[in-house]
N, C-alpha and C positions, 0 to 999 in steps of 0.2 A: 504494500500500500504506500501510496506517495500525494499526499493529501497537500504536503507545503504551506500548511495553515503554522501562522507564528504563533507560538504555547507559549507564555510567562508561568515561570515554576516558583515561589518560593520554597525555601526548605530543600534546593536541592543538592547539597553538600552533606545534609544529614544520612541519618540510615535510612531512612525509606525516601531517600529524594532520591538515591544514588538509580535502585530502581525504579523510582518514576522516571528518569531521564533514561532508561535504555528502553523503557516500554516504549516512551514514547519516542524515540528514535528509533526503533521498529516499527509504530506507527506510522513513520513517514513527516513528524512534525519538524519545523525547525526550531530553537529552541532560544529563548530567551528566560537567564535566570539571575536572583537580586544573590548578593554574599556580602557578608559583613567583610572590610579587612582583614588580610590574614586566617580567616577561614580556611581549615584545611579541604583540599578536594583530593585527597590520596582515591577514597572508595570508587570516585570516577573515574579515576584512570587516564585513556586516552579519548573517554568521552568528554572529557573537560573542552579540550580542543574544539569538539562540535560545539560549543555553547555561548552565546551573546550576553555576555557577562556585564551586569550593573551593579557597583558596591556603593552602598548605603543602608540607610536605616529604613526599614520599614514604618518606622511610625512618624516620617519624615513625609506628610502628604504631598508634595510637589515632587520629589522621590519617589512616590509611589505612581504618581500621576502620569513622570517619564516614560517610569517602565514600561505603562502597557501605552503607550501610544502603537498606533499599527498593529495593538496584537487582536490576534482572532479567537483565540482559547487562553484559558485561565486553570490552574491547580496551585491551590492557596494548600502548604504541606507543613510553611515553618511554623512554631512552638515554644515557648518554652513549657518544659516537664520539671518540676521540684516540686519534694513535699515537705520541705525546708519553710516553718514557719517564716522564719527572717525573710525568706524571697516570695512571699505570696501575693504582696501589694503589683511587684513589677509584673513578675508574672499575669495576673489577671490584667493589667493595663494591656502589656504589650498581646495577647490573645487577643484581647475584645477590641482592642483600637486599631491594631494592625487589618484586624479583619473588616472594620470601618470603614476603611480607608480606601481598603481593595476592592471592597461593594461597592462604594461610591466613584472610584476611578473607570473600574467595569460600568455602574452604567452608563457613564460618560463617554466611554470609548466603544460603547455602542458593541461590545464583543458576543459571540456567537454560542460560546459556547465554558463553562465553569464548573469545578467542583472545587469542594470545599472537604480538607481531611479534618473530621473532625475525633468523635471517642465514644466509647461506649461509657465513660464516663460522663458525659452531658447527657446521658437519658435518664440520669437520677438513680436516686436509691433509696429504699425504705426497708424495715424489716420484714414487711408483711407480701410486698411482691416479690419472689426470686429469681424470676423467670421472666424477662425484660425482652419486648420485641421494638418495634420500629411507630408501635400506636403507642406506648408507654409514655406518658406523661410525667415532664420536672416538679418534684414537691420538695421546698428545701426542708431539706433533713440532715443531721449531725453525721450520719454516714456517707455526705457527700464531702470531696476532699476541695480544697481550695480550686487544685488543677479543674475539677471537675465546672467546677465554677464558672472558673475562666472558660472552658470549653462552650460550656452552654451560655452565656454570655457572647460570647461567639457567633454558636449557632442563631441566636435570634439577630444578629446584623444578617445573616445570610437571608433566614427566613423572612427580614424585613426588604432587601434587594427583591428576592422573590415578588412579593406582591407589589413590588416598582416597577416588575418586567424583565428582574433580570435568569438570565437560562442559566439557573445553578441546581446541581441536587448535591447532596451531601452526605459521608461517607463515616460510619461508625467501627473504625474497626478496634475487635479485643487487643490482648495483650499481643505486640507484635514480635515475631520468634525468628532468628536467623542470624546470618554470618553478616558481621559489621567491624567496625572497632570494638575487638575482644576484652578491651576497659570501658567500654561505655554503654550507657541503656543496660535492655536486656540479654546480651552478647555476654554482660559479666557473668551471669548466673553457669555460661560454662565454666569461667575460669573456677569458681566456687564448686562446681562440683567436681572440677578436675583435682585441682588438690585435697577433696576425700571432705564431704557432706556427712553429717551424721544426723543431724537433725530437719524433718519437712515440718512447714507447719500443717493447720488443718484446714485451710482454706480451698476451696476453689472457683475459678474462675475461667474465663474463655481466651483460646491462644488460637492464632490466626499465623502461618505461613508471609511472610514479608513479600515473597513474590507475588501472592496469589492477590495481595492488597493491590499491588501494583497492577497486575494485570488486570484485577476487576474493575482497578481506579478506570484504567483507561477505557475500558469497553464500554462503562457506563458516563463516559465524559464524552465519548461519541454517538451514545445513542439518543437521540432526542426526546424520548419516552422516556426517560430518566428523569430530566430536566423537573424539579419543583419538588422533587422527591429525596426521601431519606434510604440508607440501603446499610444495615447491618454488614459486617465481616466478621465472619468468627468461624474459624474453622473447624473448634471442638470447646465444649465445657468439659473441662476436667478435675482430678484436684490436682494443689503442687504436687504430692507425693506420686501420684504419675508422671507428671510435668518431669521429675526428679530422678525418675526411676529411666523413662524413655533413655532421658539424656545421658546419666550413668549408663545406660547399655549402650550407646552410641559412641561413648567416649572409652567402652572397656572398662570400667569402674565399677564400685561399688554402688547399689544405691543406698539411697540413707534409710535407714531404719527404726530410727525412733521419732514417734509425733511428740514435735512440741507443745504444749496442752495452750489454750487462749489462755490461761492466768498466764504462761509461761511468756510471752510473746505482750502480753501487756505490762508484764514484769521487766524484760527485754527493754522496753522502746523507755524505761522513767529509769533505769538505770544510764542508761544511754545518754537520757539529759540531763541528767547529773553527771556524768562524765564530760561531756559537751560544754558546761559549764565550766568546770573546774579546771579541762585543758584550753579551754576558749577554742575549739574546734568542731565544726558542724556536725552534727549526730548522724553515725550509719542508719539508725532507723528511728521514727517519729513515732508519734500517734499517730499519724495520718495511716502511716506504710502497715503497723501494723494493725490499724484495723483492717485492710484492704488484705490481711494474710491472712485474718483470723475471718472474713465473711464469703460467704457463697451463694453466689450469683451462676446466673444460665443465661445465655444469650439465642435468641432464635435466628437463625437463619437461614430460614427456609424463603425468605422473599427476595433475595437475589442468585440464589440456586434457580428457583421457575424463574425469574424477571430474564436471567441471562443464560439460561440453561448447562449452566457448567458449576461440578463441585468443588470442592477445596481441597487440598493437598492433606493427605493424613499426616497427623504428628509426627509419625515415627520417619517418616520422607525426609521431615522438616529437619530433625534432630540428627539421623542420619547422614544427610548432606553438609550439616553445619561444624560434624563432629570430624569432621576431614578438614576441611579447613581451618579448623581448632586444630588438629594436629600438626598442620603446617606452621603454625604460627609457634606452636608449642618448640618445633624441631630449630626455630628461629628464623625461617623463609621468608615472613612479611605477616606481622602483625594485624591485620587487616586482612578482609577479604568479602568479595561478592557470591553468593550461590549462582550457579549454571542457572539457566530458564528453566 
């Protein structure tokens, strides 16, 4: 396919931009995307080259305004993720306004075609629903996390472009799983189980293939029937302690074998800030992080399995293929790395 429509990507230096920018140069688009200074693009490789490179701030509206001049498609992907009390204020700013920003410049620039990467954290949470689809309704409640906040804060800039005219639909995907920078995101939890897990906790939640994001991004930014609409990714609910166990067998490891109990894990995160305190150093786990270990949640997705008629990658694919390039990095080869298509 060779469509030559000009795509504005933000986020795509990150981990799942790296695959939004190869889909969509399989796609056929060309590609325009924003990076802050000094943003590393190692994960791109020698896609970088392919790409019409603008560095600035996104919450820079006249910056934002440049970028899409001439563009015909839109994928809004960058983020910020912390559950770092101290960082929550900027955090939901740069979510909600960045996203603003890009509604307002799209409809300006009159573009054809948008998606918006958003979370299965802005569809909220309560104790009483566990099983969370695409009709699920935000009620704020204490099991929502800042991030979640700022997501769904977000999504209503989107949903308000929408009833402006503008052609966006928007995308929820779970916990996203795969080969990146093996120190950062979700890519650490190899390195953790590589050097010997002993403890899961009891939580679970839904894990989504990073390709399969990608590639469903794009099919559903191309199809028009999409447009106005919301679309789950979640390739499996599970709990960690498969989550744990998959990737220990992937990795040749042990998996872990004792459940950490929720007293344990709420015991966990107040020790933590008390040590955080006393070293003046950010806490490896919060309240936030661990009530998000300790609750279990389902996510449906069965509405863009029928909408696109394609399924998602099984787990063990995901962990398997990740667990080789974890090996690579391990033997010291390149720290980093992309999964095959």
């Amino acid at each position: 396919m060779d469509n030559q429509k000009l795509l504005f990507i933000t986020g795509a230096t990150g981990f799942l931009g790296a695959y939004l920018v190869r889909e969509a140069l399989k796609a056929g688009y060309r590609i325009r995307a924003s990076k802050r200074p000094g943003s590393p693009m190692d994960l791109l490789g020698e896609m970088a080259q392919q790409i019409d490179w603008r560095e600035g701030d996104l919450l820079d509206l006249s910056f934002v305004e440049s970028c899409l001049e001439g563009v015909d498609s839109l994928i809004h992907a960058a983020a910020l993720v912390s559950f770092q009390p101290k960082e929550a204020e900027k955090m939901i700013r740069f979510n909600a306004d960045s996203t603003t920003y890009l509604v307002n410049a799209a409809l300006n620039a009159h573009i054809s075609e948008s998606l918006f990467v958003s979370s299965i954290a802005a569809l909220g949470r309560d104790e009483k629903k566990l099983r969370i689809d695409e009709q699920s309704q935000w009620e704020n409640s204490k099991y929502n996390s800042n991030y979640a906040i700022s997501k769904f804060k977000a999504e209503c800039e989107v949903w308000r472009g929408i009833q402006e005219g503008l052609p966006a639909c928007i995308v929820n995907p779970s916990v996203i799983m795969g080969a990146g920078y093996w120190a950062k995101g979700t890519a650490q939890m190899f390195q953790q189980v590589a050097k010997g897990l002993s403890f899961y906790p009891a939580g679970a939640t839904g894990f989504v293939d990073v390709r399969d994001v990608a590639e469903f991004s794009l099919a559903l930014l191309q199809n028009p029937q999409a447009q106005g609409q919301r679309f789950i990714l979640n390739g499996i609910n599970c709990s960690y302690q498969t989550l744990f166990s998959e990737m220990a067998n992937a990795l040749g490891k042990k998996p872990p074998k004792r459940k950490l109990p929720s007293w344990g894990v709420e015991l966990l995160w107040r020790l933590e800030k008390l040590r955080s305190w006393i070293r003046g150093l950010p806490p490896v786990i919060t309240e936030e992080i661990a009530r998000n270990l300790n609750s279990k949640y389902e996510y449906d997705n069965q509405k863009v399995i029928d909408f696109l008629g394609k399924d998602f990658r099984p787990l063990s694919v995901c962990m398997q293929d990740s667990a080789k390039l974890y090996k690579l990095a391990e033997s010291g080869e390149q720290p980093f790395g992309l999964l095959a298509p």
